[in-house]
TORNU-726786 format. One record per residue (C-alpha): residue number from 1; x, y, z. Coordinates in steps of 0.25 Angstrom, whole numbers. Example, Ala and Ser with C-alpha at 12.3 -4.5 7.8 and 13.67 -1.06 7.14 Angstrom:
BEGIN
1|49|-18|31 $
2|55|-4|29 $
***
This chain:
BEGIN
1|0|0|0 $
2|6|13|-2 $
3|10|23|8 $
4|13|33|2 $
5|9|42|-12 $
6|14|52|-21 $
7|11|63|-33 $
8|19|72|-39 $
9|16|81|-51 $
10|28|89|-57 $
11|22|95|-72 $
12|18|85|-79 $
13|23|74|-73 $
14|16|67|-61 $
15|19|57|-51 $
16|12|48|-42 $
17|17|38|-33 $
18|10|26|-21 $
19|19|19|-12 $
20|27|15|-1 $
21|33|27|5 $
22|48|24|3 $
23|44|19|-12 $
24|36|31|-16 $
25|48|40|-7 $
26|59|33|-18 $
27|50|35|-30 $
28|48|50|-26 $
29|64|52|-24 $
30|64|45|-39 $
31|55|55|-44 $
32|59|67|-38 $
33|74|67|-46 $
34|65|64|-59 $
35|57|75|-57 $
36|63|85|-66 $
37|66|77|-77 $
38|51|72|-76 $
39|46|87|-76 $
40|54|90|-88 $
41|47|78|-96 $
42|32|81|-92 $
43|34|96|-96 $
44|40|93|-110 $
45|26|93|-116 $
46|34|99|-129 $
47|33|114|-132 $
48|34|115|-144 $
49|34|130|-145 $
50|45|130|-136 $
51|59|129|-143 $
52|65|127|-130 $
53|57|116|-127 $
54|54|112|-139 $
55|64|103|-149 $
56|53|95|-159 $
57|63|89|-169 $
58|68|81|-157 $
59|54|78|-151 $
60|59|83|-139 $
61|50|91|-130 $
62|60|99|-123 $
63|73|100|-127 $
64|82|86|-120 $
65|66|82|-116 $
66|61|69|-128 $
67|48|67|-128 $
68|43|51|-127 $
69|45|44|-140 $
70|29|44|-139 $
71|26|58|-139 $
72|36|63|-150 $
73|30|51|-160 $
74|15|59|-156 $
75|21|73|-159 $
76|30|68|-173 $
77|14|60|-176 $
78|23|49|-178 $
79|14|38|-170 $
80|9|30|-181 $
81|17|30|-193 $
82|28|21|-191 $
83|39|25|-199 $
84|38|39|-193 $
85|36|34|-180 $
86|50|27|-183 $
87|55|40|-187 $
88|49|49|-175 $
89|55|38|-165 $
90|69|38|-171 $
91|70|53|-169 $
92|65|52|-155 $
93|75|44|-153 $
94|86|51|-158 $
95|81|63|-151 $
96|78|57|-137 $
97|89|47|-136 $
98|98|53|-145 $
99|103|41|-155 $
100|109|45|-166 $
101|105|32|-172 $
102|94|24|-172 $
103|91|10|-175 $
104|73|5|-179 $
105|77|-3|-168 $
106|77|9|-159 $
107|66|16|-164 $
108|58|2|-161 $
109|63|2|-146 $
110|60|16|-145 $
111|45|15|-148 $
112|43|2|-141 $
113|50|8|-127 $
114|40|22|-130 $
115|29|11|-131 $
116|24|15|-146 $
117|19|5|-156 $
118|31|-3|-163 $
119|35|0|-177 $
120|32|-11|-187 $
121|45|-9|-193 $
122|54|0|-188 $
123|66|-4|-198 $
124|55|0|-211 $
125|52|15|-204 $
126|66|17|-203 $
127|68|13|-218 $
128|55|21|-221 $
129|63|33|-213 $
130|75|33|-221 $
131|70|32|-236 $
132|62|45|-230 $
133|76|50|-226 $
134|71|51|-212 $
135|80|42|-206 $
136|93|38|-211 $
137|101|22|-208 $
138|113|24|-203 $
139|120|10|-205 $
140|113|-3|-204 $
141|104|1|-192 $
142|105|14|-188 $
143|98|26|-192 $
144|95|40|-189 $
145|83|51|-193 $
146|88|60|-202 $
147|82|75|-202 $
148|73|74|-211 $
149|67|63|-200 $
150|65|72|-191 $
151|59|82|-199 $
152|48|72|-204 $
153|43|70|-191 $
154|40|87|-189 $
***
């Protein structure tokens, strides 16, 4: 039975927490270093205005923030169209864990570990991408988005 309960609300961000005493004492200790770092997510709701706080060809919310892999394939309307969603995941991963070069392999595990649907093919999108000179091979399984990738998906 718990003993002991606790909310905290910081912007956007919200806590709440039922347990033992000493549990929900550790847990608090845990959270109250994360704090900032957690405040500084829930408040990059993307002002796009902003240039500051802005930087859209990255898909990034606020400059050194990404945005989850989810929300930048809703704002590039790159959910349903698989060889775009390819494309819009390969630069968020550029962008957020800044590989230089990619492999379909990534981009598979990538979307799997955000929880979106599976590509059919990931190794057709990528070839689909580079005859539209949006991604280019770079020896036998490496490949990188070219510029005019980036600017395909606005």
């Amino acid at each position: 039975m718990a003993d002991a309960r606790i909310e905290i609300k910081v912007g956007a961000f919200s806590f709440s927490g039922e347990g033992t005493e000493k549990w929900l004492s550790g847990e608090l200790e845990k959270l109250l270093v994360k704090i900032p770092e957690l405040a500084d997510v829930t408040a990059d709701t993307g002002n796009g205005d902003d240039p500051d706080k802005s930087d859209t060809k990255l898909g990034h919310s606020k400059k050194g923030k990404v945005v989850p892999l989810a929300t930048f394939l809703k704002e590039k309307s790159a959910t349903t169209n698989q060889v775009k969603k390819f494309l819009a995941t390969a630069v968020w991963l550029h962008d957020s864990n800044k590989q230089e070069r990619l492999t379909s392999g990534d981009v598979k595990t990538a979307l799997k570990t955000a929880n979106q649907n599976k590509l059919t093919n990931p190794a057709n999108c990528l070839n689909q991408n580079a005859a539209k000179g949006f991604c280019e091979k770079d020896g036998s399984n490496g490949f990188f988005v070219t510029d005019e990738g980036r600017e395909s998906l606005g």
